[in-house]
N, C-alpha and C positions, 0 to 999 in steps of 0.2 A: 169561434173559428178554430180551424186545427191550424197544425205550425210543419214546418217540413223539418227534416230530423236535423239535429244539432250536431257535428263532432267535432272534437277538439283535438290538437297537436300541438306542437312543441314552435314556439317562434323562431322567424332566423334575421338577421338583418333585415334584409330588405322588407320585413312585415314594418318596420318602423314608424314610416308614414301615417299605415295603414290602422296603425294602435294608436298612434298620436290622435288620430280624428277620433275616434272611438272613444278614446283620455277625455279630449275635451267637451266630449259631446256627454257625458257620462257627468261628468262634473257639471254642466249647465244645466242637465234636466234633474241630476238627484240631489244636488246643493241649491236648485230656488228655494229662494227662503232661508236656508243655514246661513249661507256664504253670502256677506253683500255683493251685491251687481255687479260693482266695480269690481272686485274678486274674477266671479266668471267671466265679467267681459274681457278681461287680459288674459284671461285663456289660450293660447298663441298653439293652433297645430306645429307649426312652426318648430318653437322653440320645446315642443313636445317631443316631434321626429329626433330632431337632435339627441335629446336626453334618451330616447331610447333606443338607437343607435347605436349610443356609446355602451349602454349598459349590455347588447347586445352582441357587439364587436369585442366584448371587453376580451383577450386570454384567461382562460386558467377561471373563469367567470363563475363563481355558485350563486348566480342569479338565472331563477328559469323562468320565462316567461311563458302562456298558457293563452293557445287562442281558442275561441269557439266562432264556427261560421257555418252557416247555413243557405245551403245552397251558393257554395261558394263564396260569397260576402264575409267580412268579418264583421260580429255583432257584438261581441265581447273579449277580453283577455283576462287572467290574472296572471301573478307574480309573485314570486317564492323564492328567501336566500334566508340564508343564516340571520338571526335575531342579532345579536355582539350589542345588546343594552342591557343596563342595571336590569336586575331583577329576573332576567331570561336569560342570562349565559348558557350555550348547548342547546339552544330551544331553537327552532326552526321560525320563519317569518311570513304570513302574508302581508305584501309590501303593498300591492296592490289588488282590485277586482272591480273592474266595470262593466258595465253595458252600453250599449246603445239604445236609445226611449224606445225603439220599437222593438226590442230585443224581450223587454220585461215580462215573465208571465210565460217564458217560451221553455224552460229547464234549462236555456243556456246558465244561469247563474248557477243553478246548483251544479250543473257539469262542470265548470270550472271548478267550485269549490272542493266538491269531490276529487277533481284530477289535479290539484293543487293539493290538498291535504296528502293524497297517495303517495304524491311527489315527494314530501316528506316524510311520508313514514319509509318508503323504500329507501332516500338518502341518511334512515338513520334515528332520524332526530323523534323523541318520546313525546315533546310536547312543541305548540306552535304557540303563537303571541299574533295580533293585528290590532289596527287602533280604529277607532270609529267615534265618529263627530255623539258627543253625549247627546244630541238634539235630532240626530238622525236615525229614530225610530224604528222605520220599515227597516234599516240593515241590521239596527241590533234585533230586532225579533228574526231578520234571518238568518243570523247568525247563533243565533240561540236557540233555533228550533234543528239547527245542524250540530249544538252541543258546547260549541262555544259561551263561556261563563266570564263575565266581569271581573277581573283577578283584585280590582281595588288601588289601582296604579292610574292617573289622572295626568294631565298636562295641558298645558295654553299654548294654544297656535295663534298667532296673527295673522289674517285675511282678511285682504282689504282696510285694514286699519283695525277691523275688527275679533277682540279677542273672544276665541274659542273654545270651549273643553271638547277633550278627546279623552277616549277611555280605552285602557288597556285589556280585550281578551285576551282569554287561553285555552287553550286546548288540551286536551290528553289524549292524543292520539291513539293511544292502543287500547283507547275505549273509543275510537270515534268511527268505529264501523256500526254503518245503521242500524240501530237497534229496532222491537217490533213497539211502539205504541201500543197500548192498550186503552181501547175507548169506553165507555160505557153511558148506557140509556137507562131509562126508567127502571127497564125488566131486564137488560140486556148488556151481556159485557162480551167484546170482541178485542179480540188476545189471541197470543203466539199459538201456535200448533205444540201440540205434546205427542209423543208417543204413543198416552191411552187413546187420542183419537181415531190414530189408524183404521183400527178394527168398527167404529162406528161407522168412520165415515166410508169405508168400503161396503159395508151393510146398506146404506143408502145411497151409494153407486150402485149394485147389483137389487136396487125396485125397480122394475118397470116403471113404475107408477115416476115417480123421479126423473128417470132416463129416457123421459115419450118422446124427447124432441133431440134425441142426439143420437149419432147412428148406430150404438151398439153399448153394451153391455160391459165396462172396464170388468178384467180380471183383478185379486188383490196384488197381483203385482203394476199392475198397470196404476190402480187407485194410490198405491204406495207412491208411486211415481210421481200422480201428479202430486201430492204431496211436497215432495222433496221441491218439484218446479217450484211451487208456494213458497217452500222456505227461504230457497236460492233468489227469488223476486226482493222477498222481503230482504234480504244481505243485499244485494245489487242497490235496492232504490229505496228502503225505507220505508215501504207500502209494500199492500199487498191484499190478498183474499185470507182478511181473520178467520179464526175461528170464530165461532157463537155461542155463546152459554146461556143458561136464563136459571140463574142462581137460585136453587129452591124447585127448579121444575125440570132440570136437564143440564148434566153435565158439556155438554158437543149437541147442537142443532145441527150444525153443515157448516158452511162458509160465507161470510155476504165482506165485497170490499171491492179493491182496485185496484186494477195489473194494467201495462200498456200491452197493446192488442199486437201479438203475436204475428200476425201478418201483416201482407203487403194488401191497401185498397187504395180508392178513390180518398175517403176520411184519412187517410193514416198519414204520418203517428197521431195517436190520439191513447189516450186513458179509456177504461171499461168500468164502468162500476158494474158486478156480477153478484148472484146468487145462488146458493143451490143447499137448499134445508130437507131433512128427513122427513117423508109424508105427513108423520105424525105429528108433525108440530107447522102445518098449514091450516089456515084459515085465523090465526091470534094474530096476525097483523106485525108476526116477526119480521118479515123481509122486509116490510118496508120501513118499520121502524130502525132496525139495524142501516139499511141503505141512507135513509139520511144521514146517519150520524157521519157513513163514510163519505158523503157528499160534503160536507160540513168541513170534513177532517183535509177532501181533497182543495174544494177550493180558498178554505181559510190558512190550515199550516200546507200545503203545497203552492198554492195560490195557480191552482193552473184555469186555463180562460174558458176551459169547455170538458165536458167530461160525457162519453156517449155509452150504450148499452144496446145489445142486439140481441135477434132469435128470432126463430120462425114464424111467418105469420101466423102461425096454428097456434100458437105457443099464448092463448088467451091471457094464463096466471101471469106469465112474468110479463106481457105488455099494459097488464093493469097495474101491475106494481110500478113501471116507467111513468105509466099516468100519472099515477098516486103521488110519485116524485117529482110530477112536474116536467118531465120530460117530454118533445115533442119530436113526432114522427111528419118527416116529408116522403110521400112516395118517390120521388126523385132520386131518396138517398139509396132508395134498397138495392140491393146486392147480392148477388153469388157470393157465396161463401170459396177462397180461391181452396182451401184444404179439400172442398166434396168434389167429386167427377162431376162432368155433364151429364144431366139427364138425372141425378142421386135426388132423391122425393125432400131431402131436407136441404138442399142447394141454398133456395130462394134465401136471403134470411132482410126484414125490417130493422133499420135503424133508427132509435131514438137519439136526441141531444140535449144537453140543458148547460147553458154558460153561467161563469157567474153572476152575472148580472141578471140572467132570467132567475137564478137559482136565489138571489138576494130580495127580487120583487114576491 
């Protein structure tokens, strides 16, 4: 399923409430099993509101708090103030970050994380600190797939009678702008863009044979361009359309990866996995071997719920390769493309889907 777009602002009082349920409901669905029962069942929205109220009303207050909501609803928060404990003096804090169960899987959590981490680097602070239940897995892999490291700093909470470890990350902030992943396959490594690319991958923008199903012919400033779009993706979101290599046979194939889909449709928002390889290196079973890995890469370290891919009904090569992935096409879903005029011969265009779950069977 696709998700309706997430945005985040800054809390005011009166969200109080509205974080408190969030709090608790966050705590009940991602502490089963951490936290005895008795734990979340004294989970009190109540006595939640309160507490964040105050921390909200406070003067003079360097606690920020971060909501994300979707379609109006709030679905998550987090929370950012000054560290002021052993071992982190100057360091910046995430105090808090929840969700809502039905929030998970949506990029609300990494928009928080992101607009919380920003938060600190623009108030200043070189490095951040959070603590996380040692037994609570899914958050340290996502916090660690966001760059945060285990600094080796430990402690005992009591909940519910029952004693806990917590583990102290860290961050370094002025490394924690997304970097590019670099993945690789049997034959195949997908990596940052270079400079030497340009000039190839302009060479195969300007094939026909390449560009049958798109409406015209980029100039090398245009193919420059989209370049840079790629880079700026990858800096925004940490993904993106890799380069491709195939060590030993080609420095630069083309591109195979994953951008969010640039317009407005029926699907959107949603993730694209995409391709586009130099002639001469069609028919070795490059795209589609590349495209899994980037599938692999979206719904494992991104964890998102569904990931789609489109183009022209004509467009035979790349809808066998959606086959080949596993992805399935509903006539229902197809669409006018909103960038072409009415009446443009490449309008129409088919959509495939493949969720994690179908992507796991």
């Amino acid at each position: 399923m696709t998700h309706p777009a997430i945005a985040v602002r800054q809390a005011a009082a009166d969200d109080a409430r509205a974080i408190a349920a969030v709090h608790v409901d966050g705590w009940r669905w991602a502490y089963r099993g951490l936290v005895p029962d008795a734990a979340l069942a004294a989970q009190s929205v109540d006595g939640r509101a309160v507490m964040w109220r105050g921390v909200l009303s406070a003067p003079d207050t360097e606690s920020r708090v971060w909501l994300a909501e979707r379609e109006g609803r709030l679905v998550g928060f987090a929370a950012t103030a000054p560290a002021g404990e052993a071992g982190a003096h100057g360091a910046g804090k995430l105090t808090a970050i929840y969700l809502a169960r039905d929030a998970t899987g949506t990029g609300a959590g990494r928009a928080l994380l992101e607009r919380a981490t920003g938060d600190l680097r623009q108030r200043g602070y070189r490095a951040a600190v959070l603590w996380v239940f040692a037994a609570n897995l899914r958050a340290r892999r996502f916090y660690e797939l966001a760059g945060w490291r285990f600094d080796g700093t430990t402690k005992l909470e009591v909940h519910g009678g029952a004693e806990l470890t917590e583990l102290r990350y860290a961050l370094d902030i002025d490394a924690a702008a997304p970097g590019v992943a670099e993945l690789t396959t049997e034959r195949l490594v997908l990596r940052a863009w270079r400079d030497a690319d340009l000039a190839p991958f302009a060479a195969l923008c300007a094939d026909p044979r390449v560009m049958e199903h798109f409406p015209s012919l980029p100039s090398r400033a245009e193919s420059d361009a989209t370049v840079a779009r790629i880079r700026r993706h990858f800096d925004a979101h940490g993904f993106g359309l890799w380069a491709v290599e195939a060590p030993g046979v080609a420095d630069f194939l083309g591109f195979v990866g994953l951008i969010h889909v640039p317009f407005t449709a029926a699907f959107t928002p949603a993730v694209e996995i995409g391709w586009r390889l130099a002639a001469a290196h069609w028919g070795s079973g490059y795209a589609t071997e590349a495209a899994r890995r980037a599938l692999a890469f979206g719904f494992e370290q991104l964890q998102l719920d569904q990931i789609v891919s489109m183009t022209v009904p004509g467009n035979l090569r790349s809808r066998g390769v959606m086959e080949r992935l596993g992805m399935h096409r509903a006539p229902a879903d197809d669409f006018d493309h909103p960038r072409l005029p009415d009446g443009h011969p490449l309008r129409r265009h088919v959509l495939y889907r493949l969720s994690r779950t179908g992507w796991r069977c």
